[in-house]
C-alpha positions as CSV (number, residue, x, y, z in Angstrom):
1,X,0.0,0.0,0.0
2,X,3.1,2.4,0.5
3,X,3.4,5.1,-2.6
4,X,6.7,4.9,-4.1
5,X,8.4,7.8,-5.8
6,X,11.0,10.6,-4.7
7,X,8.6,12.2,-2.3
8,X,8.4,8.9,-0.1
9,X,12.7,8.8,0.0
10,X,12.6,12.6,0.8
11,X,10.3,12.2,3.8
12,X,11.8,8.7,4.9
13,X,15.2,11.3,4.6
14,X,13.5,13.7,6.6
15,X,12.0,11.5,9.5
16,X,15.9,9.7,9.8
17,X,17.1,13.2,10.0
18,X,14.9,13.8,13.0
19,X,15.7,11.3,14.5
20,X,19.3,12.0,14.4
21,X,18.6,15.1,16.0
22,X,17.4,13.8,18.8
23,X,19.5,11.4,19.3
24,X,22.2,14.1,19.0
25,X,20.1,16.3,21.3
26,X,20.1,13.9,24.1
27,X,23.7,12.5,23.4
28,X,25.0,16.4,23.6
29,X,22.1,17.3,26.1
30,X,21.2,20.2,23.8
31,X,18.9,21.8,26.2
32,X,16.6,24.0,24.6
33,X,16.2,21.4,21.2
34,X,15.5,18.0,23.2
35,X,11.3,19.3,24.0
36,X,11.3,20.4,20.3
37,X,13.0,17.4,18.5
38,X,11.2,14.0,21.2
39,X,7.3,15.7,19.1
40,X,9.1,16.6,15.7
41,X,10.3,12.7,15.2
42,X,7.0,11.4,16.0
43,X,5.2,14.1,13.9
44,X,7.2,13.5,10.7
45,X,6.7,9.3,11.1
46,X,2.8,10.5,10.7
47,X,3.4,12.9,7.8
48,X,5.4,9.7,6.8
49,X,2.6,7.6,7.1
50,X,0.0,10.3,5.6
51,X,2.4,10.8,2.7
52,X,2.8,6.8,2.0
53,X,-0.9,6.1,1.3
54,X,-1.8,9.2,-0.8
55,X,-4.9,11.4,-0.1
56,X,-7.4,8.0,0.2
57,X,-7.4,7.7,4.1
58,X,-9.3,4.1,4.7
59,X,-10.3,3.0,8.1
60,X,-7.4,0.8,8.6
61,X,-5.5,3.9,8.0
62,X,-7.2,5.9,10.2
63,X,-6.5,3.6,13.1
64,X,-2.8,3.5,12.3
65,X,-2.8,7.3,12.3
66,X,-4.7,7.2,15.7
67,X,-2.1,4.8,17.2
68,X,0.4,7.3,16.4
69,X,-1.4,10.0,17.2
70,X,-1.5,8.8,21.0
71,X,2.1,8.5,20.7
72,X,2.9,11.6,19.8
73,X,0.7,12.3,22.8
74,X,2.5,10.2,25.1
75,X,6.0,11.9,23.8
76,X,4.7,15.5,24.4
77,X,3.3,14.3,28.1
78,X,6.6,12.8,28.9
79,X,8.3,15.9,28.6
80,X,6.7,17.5,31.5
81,X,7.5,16.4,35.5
82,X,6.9,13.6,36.9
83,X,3.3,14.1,38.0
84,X,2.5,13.6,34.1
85,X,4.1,9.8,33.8
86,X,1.0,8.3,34.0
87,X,-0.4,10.4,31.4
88,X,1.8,9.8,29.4
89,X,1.7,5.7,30.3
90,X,-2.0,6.3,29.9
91,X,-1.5,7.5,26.3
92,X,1.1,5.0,24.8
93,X,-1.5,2.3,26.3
94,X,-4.4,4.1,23.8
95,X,-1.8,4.1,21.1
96,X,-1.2,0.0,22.2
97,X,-4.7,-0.7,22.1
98,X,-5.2,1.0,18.9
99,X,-2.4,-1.1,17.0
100,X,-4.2,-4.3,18.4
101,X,-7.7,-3.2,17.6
102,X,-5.6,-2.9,13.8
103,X,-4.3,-6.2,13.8
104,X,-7.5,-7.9,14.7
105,X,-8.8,-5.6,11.6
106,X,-6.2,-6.7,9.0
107,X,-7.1,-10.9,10.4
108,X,-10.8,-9.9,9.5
109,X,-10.3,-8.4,6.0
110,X,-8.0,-11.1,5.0
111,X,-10.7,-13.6,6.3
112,X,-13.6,-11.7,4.3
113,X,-11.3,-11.8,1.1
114,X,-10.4,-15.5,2.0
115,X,-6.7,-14.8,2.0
116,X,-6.0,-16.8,5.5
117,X,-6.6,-20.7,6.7
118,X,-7.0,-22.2,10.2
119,X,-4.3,-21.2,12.4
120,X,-2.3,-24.3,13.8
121,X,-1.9,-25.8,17.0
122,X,2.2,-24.9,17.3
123,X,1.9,-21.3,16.8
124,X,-1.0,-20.5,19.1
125,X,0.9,-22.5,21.9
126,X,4.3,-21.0,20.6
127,X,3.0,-17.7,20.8
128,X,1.3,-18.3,24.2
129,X,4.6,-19.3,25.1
130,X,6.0,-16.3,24.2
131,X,3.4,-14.0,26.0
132,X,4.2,-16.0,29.5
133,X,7.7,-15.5,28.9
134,X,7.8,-12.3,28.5
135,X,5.4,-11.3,31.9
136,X,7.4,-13.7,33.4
137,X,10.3,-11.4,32.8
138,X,8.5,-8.3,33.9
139,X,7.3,-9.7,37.0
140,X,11.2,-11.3,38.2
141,X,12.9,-7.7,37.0
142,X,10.3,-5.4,38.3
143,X,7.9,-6.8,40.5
144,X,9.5,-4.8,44.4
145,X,7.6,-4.4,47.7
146,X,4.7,-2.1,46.9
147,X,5.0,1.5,48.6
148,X,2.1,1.6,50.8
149,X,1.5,5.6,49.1
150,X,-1.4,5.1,46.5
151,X,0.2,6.6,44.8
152,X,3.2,4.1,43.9
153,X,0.4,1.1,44.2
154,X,-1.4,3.1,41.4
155,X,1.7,3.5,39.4
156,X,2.0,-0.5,39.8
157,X,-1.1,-1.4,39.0
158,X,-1.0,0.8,35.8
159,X,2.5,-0.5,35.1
160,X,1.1,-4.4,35.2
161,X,-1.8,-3.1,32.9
162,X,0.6,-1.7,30.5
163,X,2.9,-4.5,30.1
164,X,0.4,-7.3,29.4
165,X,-0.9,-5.0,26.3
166,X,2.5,-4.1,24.9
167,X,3.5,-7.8,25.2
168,X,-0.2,-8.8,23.7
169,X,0.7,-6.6,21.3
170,X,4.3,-8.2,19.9
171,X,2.7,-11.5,20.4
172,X,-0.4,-10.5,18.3
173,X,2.3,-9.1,15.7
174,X,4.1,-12.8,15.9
175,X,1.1,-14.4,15.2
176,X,0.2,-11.7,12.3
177,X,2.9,-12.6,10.4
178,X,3.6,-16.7,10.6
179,X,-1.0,-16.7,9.9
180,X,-0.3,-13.9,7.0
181,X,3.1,-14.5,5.1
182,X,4.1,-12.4,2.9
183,X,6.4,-12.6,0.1
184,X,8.3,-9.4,0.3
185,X,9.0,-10.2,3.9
186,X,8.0,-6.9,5.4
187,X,5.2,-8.1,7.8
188,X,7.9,-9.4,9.7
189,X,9.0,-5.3,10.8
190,X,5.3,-5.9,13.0
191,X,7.0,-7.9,15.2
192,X,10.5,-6.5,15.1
193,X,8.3,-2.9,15.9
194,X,6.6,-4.8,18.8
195,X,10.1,-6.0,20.5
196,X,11.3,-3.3,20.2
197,X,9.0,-1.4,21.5
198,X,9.2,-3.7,24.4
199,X,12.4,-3.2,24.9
200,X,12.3,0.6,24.9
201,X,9.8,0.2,27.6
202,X,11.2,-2.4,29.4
203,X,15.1,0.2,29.4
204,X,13.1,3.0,30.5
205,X,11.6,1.4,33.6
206,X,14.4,0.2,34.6
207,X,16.2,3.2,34.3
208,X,14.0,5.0,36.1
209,X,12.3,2.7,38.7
210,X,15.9,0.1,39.0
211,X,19.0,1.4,38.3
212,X,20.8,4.2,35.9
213,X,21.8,2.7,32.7
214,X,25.0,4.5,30.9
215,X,23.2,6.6,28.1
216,X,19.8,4.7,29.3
217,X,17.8,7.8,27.5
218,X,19.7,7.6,24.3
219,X,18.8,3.9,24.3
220,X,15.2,4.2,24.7
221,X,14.7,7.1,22.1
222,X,16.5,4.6,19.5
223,X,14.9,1.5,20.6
224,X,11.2,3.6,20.5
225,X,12.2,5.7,17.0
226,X,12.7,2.3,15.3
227,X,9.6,0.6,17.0
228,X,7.1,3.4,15.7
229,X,8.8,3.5,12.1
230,X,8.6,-0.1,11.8
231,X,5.4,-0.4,13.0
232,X,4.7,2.0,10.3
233,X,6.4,0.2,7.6
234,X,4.9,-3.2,8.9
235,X,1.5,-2.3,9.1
236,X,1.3,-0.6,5.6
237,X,2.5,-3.8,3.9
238,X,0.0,-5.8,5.0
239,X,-3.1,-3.3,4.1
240,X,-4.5,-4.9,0.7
């Protein structure tokens, strides 16, 4: 579904450029360009996608651009103090919700156009598999003694929330893309989107809530960058 042509290498130029300059921003700790360039990256994957599927805006489209949307939302949230962390969990989690609501689309119009077959046995138990591995590893690494403040057992509980959708969402992705091959092999940037994603997340609670990690913020905007454009990418590729 992506529009080739110069204008899609000029903007796929201009949203790698803005993420360089964030990364450069936080690497230097450019002071006053790190609130402007966290939004601008974001903004320009969106112009990305707008410009990739031409003025026709479908509903599948419309949900990708909504998932974004509440990312760009969570970015601009996480740039104020602390009291606006859960805002900004609370959007990202919109944005995750709105990605699985898009896979679950994508399953349905294949089945309407009779694209897809039964799924087998292995990969729902493989991808099952997958899930309780990965809440496994949230609960060793993070799960502490609750602060009795409600605070901290509302930031927990919110936390818990969060991770089971962002790891429903890679293993949704996983199972996207073994149901739905492909023979260009891009549906397979849903799940590397989804890990890493997962793994932006997973370095930016730990840097905050665990222990400092050496260039930890640097980390999580590349990790996060990547996850959103290939997201992008993935999810375009499997429109038909």
């Amino acid at each position: 579904m992506i529009n080739g042509g110069e204008a899609s290498l000029i903007m796929t130029a201009l949203v790698g450029a803005a993420f360089l300059l964030d990364w450069l921003a936080i690497t230097f700790n450019w002071i006053r360009v790190k609130p402007l360039s966290k939004p601008l990256a974001m903004s320009l994957v969106i112009i990305w996608t707008l410009n990739a599927v031409g003025p026709e805006i479908g509903l599948l489209v419309f949900v990708l651009i909504s998932a974004q949307v509440f990312g760009l939302a969570g970015d601009i949230f996480m740039l104020f103090p602390q009291g606006w962390f859960l805002w900004g969990l609370a959007a990202f989690l919109l944005g995750h919700l709105f990605y699985l609501a898009l896979i679950g689309m994508i399953v349905f119009d294949h089945i309407s156009k009779r694209m897809v077959g039964p799924i087998s046995a292995w990969v729902v138990f493989s991808s099952i598999g997958l899930w309780v591995l990965i809440m496994s590893a949230f609960y060793w690494v993070f799960r502490v003694e609750v602060n009795p403040l409600r605070s901290a057992r509302r930031l927990w509980a919110a936390s818990q929330v969060y991770a089971f959708v962002l790891s429903g969402l890679m293993v949704a992705a996983f199972l996207l893309v073994i149901h739905l091959p492909d023979e260009r092999g891009l549906q397979w940037l849903l799940p590397i989107g989804g890990g890493l994603f997962l793994l932006s997340d997973f370095l930016l609670a730990y840097d905050r809530f665990i222990n400092r990690i050496h260039q930890g913020q640097l980390w999580v905007r590349i990790t996060y960058h990547l996850a959103q454009f290939s997201l992008a990418w993935g999810f375009l590729s499997m429109m038909v």
